[in-house]
LOROKOL-832602 format. One record per residue (C-alpha): residue in one letter; residue number from 1; x negated, y negated, z. Coordinates in nm, 3 decimals, padded with zeros to 5 digits, m for minus. Layout:
N
<site residu="a" num="NUM" east="X" north="Y" up="Z"/>
...
***
This chain:
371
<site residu="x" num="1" east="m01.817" north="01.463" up="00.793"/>
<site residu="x" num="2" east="m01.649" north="01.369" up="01.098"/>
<site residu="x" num="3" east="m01.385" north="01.089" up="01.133"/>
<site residu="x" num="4" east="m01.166" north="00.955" up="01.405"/>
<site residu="x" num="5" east="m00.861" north="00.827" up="01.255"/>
<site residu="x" num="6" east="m00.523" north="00.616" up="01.434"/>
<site residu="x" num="7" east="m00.207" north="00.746" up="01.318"/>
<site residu="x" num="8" east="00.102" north="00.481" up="01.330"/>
<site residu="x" num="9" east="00.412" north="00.665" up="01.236"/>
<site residu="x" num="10" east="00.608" north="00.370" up="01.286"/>
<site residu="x" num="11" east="00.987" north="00.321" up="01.209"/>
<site residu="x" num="12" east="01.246" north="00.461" up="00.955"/>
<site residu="x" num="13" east="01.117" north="00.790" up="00.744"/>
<site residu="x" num="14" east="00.758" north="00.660" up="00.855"/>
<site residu="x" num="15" east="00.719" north="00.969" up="01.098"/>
<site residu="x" num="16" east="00.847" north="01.220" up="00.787"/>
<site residu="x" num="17" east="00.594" north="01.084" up="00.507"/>
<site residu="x" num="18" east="00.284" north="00.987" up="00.717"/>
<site residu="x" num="19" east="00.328" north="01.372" up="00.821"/>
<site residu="x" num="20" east="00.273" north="01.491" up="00.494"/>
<site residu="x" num="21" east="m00.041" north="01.241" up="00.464"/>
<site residu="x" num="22" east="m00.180" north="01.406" up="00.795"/>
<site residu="x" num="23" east="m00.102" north="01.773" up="00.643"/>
<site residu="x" num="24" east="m00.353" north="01.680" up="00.350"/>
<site residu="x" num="25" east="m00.603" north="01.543" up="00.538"/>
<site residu="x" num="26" east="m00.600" north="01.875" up="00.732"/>
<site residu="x" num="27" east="m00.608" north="02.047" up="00.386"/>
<site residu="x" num="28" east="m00.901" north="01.805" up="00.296"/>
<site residu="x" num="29" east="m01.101" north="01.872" up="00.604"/>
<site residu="x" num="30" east="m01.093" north="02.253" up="00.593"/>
<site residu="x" num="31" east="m01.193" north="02.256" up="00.211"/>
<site residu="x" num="32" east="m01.422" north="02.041" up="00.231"/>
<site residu="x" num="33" east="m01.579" north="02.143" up="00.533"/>
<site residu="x" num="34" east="m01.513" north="01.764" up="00.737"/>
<site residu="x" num="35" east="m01.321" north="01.728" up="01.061"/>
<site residu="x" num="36" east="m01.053" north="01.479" up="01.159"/>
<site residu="x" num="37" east="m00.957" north="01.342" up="01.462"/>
<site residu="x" num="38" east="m00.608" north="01.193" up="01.474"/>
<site residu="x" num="39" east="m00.468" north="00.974" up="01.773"/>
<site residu="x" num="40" east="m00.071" north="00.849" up="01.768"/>
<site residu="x" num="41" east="m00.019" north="00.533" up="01.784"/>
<site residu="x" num="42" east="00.279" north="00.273" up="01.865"/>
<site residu="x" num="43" east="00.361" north="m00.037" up="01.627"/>
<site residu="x" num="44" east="00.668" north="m00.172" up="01.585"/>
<site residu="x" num="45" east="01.059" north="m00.087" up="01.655"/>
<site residu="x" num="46" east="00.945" north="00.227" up="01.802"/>
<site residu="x" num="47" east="00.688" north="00.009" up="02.005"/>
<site residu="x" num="48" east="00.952" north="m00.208" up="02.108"/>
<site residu="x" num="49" east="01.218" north="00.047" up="02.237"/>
<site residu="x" num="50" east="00.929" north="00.231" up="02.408"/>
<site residu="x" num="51" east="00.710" north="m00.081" up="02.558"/>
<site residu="x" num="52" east="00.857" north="m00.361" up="02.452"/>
<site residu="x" num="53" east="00.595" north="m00.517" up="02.241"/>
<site residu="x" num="54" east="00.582" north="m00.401" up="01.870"/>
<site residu="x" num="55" east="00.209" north="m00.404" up="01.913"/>
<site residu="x" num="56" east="00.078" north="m00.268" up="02.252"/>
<site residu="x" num="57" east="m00.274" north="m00.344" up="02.355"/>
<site residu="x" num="58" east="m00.357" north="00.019" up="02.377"/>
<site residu="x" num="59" east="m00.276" north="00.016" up="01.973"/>
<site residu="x" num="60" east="m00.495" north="m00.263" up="01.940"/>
<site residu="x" num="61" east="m00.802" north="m00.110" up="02.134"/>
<site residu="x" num="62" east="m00.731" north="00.265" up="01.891"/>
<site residu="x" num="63" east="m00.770" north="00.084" up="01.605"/>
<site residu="x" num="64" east="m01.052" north="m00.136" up="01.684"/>
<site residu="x" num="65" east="m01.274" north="00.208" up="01.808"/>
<site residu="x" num="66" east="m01.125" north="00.403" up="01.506"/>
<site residu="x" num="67" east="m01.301" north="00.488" up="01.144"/>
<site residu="x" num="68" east="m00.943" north="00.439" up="00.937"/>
<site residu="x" num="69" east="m00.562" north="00.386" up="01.032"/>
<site residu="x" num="70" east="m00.288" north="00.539" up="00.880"/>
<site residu="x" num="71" east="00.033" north="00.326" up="00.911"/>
<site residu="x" num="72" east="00.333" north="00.440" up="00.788"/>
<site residu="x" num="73" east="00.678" north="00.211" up="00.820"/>
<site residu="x" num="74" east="00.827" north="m00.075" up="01.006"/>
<site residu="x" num="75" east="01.138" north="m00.224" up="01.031"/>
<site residu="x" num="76" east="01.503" north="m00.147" up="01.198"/>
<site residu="x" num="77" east="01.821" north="m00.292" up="01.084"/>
<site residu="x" num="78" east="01.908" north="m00.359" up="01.429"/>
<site residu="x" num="79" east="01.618" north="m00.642" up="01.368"/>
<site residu="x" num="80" east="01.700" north="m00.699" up="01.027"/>
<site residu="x" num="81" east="02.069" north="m00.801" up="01.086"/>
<site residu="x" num="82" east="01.953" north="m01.026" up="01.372"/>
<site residu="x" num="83" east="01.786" north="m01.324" up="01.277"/>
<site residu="x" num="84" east="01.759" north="m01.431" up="01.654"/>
<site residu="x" num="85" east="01.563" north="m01.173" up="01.740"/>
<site residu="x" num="86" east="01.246" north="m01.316" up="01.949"/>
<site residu="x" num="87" east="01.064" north="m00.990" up="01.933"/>
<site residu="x" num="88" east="01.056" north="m00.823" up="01.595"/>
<site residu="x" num="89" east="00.898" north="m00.539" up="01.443"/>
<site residu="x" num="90" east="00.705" north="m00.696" up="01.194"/>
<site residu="x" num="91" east="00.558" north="m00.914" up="01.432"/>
<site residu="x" num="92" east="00.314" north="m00.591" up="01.503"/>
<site residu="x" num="93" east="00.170" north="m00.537" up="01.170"/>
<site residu="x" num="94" east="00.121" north="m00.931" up="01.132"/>
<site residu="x" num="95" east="m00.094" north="m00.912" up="01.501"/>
<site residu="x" num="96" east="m00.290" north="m00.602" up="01.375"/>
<site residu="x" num="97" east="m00.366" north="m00.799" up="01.056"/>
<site residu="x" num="98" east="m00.503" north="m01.090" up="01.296"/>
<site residu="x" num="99" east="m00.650" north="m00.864" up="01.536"/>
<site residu="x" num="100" east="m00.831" north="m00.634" up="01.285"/>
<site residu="x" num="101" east="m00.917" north="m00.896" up="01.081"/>
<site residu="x" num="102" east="m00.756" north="m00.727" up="00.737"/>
<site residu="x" num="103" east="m00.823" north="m00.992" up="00.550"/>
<site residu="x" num="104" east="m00.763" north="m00.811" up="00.179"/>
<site residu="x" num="105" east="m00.428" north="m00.603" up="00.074"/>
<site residu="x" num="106" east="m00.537" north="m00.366" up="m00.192"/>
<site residu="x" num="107" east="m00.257" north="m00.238" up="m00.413"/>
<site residu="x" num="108" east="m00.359" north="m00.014" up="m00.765"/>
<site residu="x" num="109" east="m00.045" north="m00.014" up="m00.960"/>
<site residu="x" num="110" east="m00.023" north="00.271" up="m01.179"/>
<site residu="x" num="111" east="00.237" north="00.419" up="m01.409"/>
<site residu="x" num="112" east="00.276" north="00.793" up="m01.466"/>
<site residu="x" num="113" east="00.396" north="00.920" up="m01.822"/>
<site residu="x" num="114" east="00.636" north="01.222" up="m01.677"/>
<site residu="x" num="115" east="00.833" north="00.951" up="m01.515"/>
<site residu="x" num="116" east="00.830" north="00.652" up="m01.779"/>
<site residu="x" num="117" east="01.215" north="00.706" up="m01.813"/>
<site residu="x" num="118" east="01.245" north="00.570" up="m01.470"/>
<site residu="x" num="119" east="01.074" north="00.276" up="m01.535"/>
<site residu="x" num="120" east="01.306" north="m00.079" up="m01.588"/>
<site residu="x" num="121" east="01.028" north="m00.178" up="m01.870"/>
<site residu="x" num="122" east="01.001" north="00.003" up="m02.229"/>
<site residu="x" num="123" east="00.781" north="00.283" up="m02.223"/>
<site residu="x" num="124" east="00.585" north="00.116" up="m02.525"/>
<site residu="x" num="125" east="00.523" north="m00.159" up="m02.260"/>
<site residu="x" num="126" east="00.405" north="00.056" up="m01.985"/>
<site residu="x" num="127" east="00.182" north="00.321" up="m02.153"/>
<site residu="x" num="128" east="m00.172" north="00.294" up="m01.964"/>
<site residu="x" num="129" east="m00.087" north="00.012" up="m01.741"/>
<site residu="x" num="130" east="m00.362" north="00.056" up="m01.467"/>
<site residu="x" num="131" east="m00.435" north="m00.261" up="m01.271"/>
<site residu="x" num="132" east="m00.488" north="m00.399" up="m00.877"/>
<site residu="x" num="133" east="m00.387" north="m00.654" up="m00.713"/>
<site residu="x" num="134" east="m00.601" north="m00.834" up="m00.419"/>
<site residu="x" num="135" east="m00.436" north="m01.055" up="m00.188"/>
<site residu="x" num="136" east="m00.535" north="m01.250" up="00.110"/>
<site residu="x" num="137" east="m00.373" north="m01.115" up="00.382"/>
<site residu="x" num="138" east="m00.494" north="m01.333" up="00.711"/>
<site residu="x" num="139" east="m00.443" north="m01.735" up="00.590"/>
<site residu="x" num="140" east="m00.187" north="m01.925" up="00.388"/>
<site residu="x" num="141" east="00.157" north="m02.025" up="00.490"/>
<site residu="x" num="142" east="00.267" north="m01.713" up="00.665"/>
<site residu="x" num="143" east="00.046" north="m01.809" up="00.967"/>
<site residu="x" num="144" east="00.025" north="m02.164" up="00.908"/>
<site residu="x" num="145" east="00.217" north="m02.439" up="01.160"/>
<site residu="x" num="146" east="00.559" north="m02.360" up="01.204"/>
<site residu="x" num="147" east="00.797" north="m02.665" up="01.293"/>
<site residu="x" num="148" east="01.152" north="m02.667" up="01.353"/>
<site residu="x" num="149" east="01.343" north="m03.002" up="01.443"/>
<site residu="x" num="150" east="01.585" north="m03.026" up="01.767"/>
<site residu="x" num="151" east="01.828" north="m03.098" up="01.531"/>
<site residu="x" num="152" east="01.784" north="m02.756" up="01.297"/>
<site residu="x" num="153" east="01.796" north="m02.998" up="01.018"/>
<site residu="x" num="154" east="01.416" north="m03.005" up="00.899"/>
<site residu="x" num="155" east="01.172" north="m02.719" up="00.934"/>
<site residu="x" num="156" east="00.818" north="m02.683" up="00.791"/>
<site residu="x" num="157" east="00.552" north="m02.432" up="00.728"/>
<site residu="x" num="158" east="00.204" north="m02.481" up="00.664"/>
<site residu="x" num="159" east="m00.021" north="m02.340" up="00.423"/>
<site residu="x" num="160" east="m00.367" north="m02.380" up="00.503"/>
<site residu="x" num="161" east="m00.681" north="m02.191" up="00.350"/>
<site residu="x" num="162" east="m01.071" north="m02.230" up="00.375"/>
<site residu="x" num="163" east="m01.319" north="m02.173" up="00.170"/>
<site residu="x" num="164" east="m01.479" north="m01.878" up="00.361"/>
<site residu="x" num="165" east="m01.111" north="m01.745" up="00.351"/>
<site residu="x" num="166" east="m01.112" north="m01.722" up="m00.017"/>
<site residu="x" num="167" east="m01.452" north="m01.630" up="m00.073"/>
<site residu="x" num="168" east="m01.455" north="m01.331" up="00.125"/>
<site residu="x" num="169" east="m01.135" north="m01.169" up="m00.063"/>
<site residu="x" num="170" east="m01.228" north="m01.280" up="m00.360"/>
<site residu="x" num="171" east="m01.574" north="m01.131" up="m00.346"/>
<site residu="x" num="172" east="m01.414" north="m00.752" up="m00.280"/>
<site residu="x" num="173" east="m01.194" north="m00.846" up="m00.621"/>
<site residu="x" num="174" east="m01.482" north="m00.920" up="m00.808"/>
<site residu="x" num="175" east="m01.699" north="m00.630" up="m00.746"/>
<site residu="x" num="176" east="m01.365" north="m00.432" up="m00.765"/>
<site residu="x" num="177" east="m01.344" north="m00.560" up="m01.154"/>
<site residu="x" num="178" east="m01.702" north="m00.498" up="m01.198"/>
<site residu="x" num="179" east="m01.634" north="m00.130" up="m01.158"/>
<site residu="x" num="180" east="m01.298" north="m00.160" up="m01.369"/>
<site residu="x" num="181" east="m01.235" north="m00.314" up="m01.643"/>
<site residu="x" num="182" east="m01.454" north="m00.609" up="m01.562"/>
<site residu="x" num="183" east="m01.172" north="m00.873" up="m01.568"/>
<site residu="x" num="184" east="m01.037" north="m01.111" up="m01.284"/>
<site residu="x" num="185" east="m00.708" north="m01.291" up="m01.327"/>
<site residu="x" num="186" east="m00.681" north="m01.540" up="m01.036"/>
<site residu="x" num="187" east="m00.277" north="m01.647" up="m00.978"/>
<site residu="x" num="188" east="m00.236" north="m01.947" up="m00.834"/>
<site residu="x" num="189" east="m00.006" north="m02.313" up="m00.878"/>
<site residu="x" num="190" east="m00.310" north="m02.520" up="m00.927"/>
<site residu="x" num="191" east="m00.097" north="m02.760" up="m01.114"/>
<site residu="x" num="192" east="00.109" north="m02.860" up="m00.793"/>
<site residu="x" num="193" east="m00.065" north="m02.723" up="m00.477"/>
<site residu="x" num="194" east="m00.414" north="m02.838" up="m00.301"/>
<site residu="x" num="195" east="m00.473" north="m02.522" up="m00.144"/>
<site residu="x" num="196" east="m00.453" north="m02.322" up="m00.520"/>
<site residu="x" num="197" east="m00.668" north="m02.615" up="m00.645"/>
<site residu="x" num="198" east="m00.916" north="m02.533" up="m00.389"/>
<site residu="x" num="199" east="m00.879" north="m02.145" up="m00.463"/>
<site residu="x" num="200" east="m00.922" north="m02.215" up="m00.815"/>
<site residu="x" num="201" east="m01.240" north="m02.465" up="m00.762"/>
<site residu="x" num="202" east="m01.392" north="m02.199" up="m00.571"/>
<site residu="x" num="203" east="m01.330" north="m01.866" up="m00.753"/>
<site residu="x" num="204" east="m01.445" north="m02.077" up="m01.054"/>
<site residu="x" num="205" east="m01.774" north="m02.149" up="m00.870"/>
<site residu="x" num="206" east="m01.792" north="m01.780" up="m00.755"/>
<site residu="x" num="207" east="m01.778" north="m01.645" up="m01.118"/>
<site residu="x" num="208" east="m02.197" north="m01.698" up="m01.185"/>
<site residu="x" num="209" east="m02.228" north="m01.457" up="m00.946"/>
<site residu="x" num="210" east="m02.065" north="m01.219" up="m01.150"/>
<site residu="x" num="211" east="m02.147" north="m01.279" up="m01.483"/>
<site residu="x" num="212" east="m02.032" north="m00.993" up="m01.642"/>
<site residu="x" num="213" east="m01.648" north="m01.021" up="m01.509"/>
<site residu="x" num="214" east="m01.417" north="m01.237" up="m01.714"/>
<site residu="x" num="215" east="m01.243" north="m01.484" up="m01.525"/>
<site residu="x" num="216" east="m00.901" north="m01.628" up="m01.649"/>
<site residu="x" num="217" east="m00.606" north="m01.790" up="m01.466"/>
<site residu="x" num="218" east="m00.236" north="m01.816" up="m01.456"/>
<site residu="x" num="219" east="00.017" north="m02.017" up="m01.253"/>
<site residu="x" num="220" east="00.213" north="m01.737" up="m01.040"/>
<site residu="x" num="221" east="00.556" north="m01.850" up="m01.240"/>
<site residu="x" num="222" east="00.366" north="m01.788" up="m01.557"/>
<site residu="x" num="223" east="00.213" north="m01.450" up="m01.375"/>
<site residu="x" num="224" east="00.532" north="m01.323" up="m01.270"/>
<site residu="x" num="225" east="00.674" north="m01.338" up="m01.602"/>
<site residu="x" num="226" east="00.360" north="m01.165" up="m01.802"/>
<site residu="x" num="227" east="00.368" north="m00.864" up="m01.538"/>
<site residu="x" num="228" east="00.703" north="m00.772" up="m01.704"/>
<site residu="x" num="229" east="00.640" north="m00.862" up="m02.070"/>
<site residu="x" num="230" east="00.316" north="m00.736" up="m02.096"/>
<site residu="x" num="231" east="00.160" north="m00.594" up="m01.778"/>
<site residu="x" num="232" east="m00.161" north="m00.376" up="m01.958"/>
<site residu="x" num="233" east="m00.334" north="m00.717" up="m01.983"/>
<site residu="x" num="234" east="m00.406" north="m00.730" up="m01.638"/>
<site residu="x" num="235" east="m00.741" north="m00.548" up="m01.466"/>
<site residu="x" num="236" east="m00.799" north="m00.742" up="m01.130"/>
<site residu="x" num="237" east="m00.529" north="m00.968" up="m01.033"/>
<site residu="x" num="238" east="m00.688" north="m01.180" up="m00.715"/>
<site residu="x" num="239" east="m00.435" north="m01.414" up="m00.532"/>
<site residu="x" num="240" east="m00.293" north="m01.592" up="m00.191"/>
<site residu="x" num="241" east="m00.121" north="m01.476" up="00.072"/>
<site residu="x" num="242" east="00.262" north="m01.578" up="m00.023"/>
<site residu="x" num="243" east="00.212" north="m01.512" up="m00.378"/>
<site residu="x" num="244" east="00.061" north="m01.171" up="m00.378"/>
<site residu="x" num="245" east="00.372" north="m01.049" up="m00.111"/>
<site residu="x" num="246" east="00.573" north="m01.138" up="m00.408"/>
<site residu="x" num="247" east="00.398" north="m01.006" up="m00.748"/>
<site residu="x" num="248" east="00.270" north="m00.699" up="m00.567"/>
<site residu="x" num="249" east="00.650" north="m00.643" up="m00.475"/>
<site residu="x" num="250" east="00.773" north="m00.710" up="m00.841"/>
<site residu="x" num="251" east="00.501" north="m00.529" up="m00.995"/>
<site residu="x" num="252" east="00.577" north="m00.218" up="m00.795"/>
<site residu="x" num="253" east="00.882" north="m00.149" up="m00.959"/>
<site residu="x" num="254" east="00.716" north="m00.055" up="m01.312"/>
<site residu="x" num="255" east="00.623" north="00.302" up="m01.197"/>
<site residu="x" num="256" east="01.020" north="00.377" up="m01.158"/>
<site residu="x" num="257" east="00.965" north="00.456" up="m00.768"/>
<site residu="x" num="258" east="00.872" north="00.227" up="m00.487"/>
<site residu="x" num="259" east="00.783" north="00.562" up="m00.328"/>
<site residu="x" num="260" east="00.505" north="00.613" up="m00.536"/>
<site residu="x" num="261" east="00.242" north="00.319" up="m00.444"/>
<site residu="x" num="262" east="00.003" north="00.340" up="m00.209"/>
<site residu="x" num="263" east="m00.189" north="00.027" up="m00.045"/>
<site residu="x" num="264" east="m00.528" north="m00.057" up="00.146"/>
<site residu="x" num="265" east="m00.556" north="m00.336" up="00.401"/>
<site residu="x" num="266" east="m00.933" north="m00.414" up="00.480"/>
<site residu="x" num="267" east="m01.116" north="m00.662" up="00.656"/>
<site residu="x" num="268" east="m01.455" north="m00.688" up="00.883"/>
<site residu="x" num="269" east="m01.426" north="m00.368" up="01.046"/>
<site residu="x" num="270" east="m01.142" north="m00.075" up="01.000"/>
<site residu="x" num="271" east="m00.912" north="m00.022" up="00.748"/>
<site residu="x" num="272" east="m00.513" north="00.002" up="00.748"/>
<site residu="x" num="273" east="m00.387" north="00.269" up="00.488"/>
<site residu="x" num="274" east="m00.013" north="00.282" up="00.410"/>
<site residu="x" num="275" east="00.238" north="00.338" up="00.101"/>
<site residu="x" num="276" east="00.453" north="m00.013" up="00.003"/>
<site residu="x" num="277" east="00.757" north="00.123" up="00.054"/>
<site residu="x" num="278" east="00.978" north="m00.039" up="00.361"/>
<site residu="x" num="279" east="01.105" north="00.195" up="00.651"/>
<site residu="x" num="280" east="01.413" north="00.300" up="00.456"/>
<site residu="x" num="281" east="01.679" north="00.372" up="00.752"/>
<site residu="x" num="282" east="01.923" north="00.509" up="00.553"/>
<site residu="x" num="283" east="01.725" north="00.819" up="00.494"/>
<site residu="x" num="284" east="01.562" north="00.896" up="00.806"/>
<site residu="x" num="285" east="01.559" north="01.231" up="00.939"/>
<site residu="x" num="286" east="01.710" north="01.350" up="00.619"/>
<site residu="x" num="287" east="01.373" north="01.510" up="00.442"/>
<site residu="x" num="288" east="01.474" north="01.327" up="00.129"/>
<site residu="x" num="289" east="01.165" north="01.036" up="00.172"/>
<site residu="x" num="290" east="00.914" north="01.011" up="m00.114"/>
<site residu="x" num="291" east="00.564" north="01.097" up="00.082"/>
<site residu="x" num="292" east="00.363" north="01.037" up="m00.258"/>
<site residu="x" num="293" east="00.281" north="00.683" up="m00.188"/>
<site residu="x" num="294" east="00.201" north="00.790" up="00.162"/>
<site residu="x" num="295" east="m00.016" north="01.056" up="00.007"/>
<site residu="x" num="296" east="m00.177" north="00.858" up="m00.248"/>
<site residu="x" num="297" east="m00.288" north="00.614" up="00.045"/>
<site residu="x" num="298" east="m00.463" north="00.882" up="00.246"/>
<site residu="x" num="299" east="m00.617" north="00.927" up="m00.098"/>
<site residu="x" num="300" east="m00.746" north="00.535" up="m00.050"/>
<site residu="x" num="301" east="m00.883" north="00.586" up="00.286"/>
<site residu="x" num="302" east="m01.069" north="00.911" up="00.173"/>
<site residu="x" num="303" east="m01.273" north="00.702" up="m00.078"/>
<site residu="x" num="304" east="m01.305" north="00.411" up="00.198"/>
<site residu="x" num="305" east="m01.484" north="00.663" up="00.424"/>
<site residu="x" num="306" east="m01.689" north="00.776" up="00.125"/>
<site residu="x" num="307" east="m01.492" north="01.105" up="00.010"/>
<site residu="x" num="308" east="m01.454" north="01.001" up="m00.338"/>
<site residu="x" num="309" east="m01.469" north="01.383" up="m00.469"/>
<site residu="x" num="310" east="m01.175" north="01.449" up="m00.208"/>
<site residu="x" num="311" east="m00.985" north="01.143" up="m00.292"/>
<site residu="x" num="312" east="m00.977" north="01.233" up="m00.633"/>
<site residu="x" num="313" east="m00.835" north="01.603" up="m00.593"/>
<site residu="x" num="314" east="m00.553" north="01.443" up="m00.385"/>
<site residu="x" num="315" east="m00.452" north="01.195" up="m00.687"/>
<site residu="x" num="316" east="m00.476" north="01.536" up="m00.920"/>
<site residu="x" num="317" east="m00.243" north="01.702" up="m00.703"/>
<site residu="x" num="318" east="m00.017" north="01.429" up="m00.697"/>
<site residu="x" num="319" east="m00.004" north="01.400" up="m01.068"/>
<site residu="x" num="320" east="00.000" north="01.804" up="m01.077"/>
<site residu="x" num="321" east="00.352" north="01.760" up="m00.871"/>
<site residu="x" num="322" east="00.467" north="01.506" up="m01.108"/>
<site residu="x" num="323" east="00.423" north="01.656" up="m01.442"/>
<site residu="x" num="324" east="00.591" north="01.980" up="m01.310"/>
<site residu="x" num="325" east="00.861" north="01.820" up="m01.222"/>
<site residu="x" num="326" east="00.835" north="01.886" up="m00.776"/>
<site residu="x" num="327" east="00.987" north="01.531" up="m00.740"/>
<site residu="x" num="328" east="01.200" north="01.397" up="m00.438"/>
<site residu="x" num="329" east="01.517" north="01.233" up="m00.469"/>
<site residu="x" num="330" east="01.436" north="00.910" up="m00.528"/>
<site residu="x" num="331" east="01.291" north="01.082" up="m00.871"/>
<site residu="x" num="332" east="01.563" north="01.307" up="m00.922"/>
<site residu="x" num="333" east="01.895" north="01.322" up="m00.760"/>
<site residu="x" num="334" east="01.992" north="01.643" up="m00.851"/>
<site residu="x" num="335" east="01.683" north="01.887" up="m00.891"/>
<site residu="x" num="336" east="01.496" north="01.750" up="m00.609"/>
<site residu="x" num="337" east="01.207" north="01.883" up="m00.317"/>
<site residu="x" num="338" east="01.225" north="01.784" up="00.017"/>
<site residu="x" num="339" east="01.030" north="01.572" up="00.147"/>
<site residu="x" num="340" east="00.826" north="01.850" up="00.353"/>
<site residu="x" num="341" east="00.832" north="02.033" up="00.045"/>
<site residu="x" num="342" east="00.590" north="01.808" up="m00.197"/>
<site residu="x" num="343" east="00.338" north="01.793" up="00.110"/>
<site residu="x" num="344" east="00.299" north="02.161" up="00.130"/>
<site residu="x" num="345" east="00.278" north="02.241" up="m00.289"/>
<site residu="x" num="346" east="00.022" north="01.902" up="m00.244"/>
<site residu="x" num="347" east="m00.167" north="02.128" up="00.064"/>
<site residu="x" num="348" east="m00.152" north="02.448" up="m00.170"/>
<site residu="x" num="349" east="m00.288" north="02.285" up="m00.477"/>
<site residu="x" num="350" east="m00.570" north="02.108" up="m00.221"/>
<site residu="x" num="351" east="m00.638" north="02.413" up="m00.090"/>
<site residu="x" num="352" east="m00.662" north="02.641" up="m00.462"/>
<site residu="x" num="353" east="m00.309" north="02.837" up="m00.405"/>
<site residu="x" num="354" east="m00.145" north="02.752" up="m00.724"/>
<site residu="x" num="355" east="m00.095" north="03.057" up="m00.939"/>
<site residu="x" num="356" east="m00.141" north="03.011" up="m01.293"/>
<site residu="x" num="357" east="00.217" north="02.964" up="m01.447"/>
<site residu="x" num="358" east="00.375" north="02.832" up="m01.180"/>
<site residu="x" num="359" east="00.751" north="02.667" up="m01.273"/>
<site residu="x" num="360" east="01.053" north="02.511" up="m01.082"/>
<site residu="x" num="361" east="01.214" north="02.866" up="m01.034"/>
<site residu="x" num="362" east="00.928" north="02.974" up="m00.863"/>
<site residu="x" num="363" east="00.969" north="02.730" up="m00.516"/>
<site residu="x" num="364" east="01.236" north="02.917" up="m00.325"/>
<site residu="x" num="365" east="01.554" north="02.736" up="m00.171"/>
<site residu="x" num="366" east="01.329" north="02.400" up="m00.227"/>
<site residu="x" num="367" east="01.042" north="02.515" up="00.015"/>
<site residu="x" num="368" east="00.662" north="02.562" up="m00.138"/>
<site residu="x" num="369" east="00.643" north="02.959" up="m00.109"/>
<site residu="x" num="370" east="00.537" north="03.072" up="m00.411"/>
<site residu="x" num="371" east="00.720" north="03.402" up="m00.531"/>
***
């Protein structure tokens, strides 16, 4: 198979993990037999030092022509720390979204039992939690009308959604719990909001469609607090724009490490692939970055572009690091693997160089050669 894929570093450790992502698609491709074709990519702070814009047409026009993207951070605190900034990083991946018409964020939430301890929930609590979470990613009150009074006494946003809107995300949910678990919980505030009454009236409608999918709902407050008490209930969770940024957010903290999630963006025509994890400035340049989530999202786009047999030797790699205990920082402060490190024992076990009996003691000053 033969692919043409956009690389976006982007800001922060970006550049360090989406490296590692790019070193397994390379050990993918020449296992497998397939052949990748990468082009860089500007988005965001780095866009803006370098252009100006933190989403230059050429980006645009990349992804548009491309098969996949594979985004990695945004965000600088120089933006962060100014509120008055006109032109701001996150303005590119919001454009992209628009431009590419990503319409769906896909984001698996998994737990992993070697790292349980890490986890802020009892392990009792987390043992085989496996769900998803769909949320609209184009509509809602994050592009709505913004209004802001001379004064700076009143402001407003709008939150506006269609019915094609919700139909076409919650379509990709449905057929996502049809090869699951066959369960759809739709999170909404039905009991206060017209646009979650209008969600609800029309994923009810939507449900004969699907007949073997069991439908329930919850209002987000409600939703938020059953991800913590009891988060195995969940299959398919299928929500709104505002509302998703915010459960997907708290639910990724029940794996112990924000580093560990990956996430799929997908609309009419390409697909944005990228781990949940923010830019991270503090630990840029320092090889200490968890790539795993970054990883585990190149896994996504490999079974987007139909390599579900590769995909899945990437996720047993990934677990293979885990149980062994080749973690990063963020997993373990004091026995830790760089960041480089995990990529290349990742690219070994990809590419059938794991010895039998292989332990900590055998990775030499923290770098994957095998002695």
């Amino acid at each position: 198979m033969e692919k043409n894929i956009v690389v976006i570093e982007g800001d922060g450790i970006g550049p360090e993990v989406t490296r590692q992502s790019v070193k397994v698609l390379n050990a993918i491709a020449e296992q497998f037999g397939h052949s990748f074709h990468y082009k860089y990519c500007l988005m965001g702070a780095d866009a803006i030092d370098k252009t100006g814009s933190p989403l230059p047409d050429e980006t645009i026009e990349a992804c548009l022509n491309s098969d996949a993207i594979l985004f990695g951070a945004i965000g600088h605190p120089k933006y962060d720390n100014d509120p008055s900034a006109k032109v701001r990083p996150e303005q590119g991946l919001l454009k992209l979204r628009k431009s590419l018409q990503l319409f769906a964020n896909i984001r698996p939430v998994t737990t992993y039992p070697s790292l349980h301890h890490l986890s802020p929930l009892k392990t009792k609590n987390i043992e085989g939690v496996d769900f998803v979470i769909f949320r609209e990613l184009t509509g809602g009150i994050y592009f709505g009308k913004k209004e802001v009074n001379e004064e700076n006494t009143r402001a407003s946003d709008d939150c506006v959604y269609t019915r094609e809107e919700i139909e076409r995300v919650s379509h990709l949910a449905f057929r996502s719990a049809q090869q699951r678990r066959k369960k759809l919980t739709l999170v909404d505030k039905a009991n206060v909001l017209e646009t979650s009454r209008l969600w609800r009236k029309v994923v009810q409608e939507m449900a004969g469609q699907y007949p073997d999918v069991a439908v329930d709902f919850l209002f987000v407050d409600n939703a938020a607090m059953q991800i913590i008490l009891n988060p195995k209930q969940f299959d398919v969770i299928l929500t709104e724009n505002m509302f998703g940024d915010i459960i997907s957010d708290e639910a990724s903290v029940i794996s112990g490490s924000l580093g560990l999630l990956p996430s799929a963006s997908v609309g009419n025509g390409s697909a944005l692939f990228e781990p949940i994890h923010g830019s991270y400035p503090q630990a840029t340049g320092k090889d200490i970055a968890n790539p795993l989530g970054s990883i585990l999202s190149s896994a996504m786009l490999l079974d987007y572009i139909g390599l579900t047999k590769e995909a899945a030797l990437v996720r047993e790699a990934v677990e293979w690091t885990l149980q062994n205990g080749f973690v990063t920082k963020d997993i373990d402060s004091i026995n830790f693997y760089f960041t480089s490190t995990i990529g290349e024992l990742i690219c070994d076990y990809v590419a059938n160089r794991i010895p039998d009996g292989v332990n900590q003691h055998n990775i030499e000053l923290r770098k994957s050669t095998i002695i």
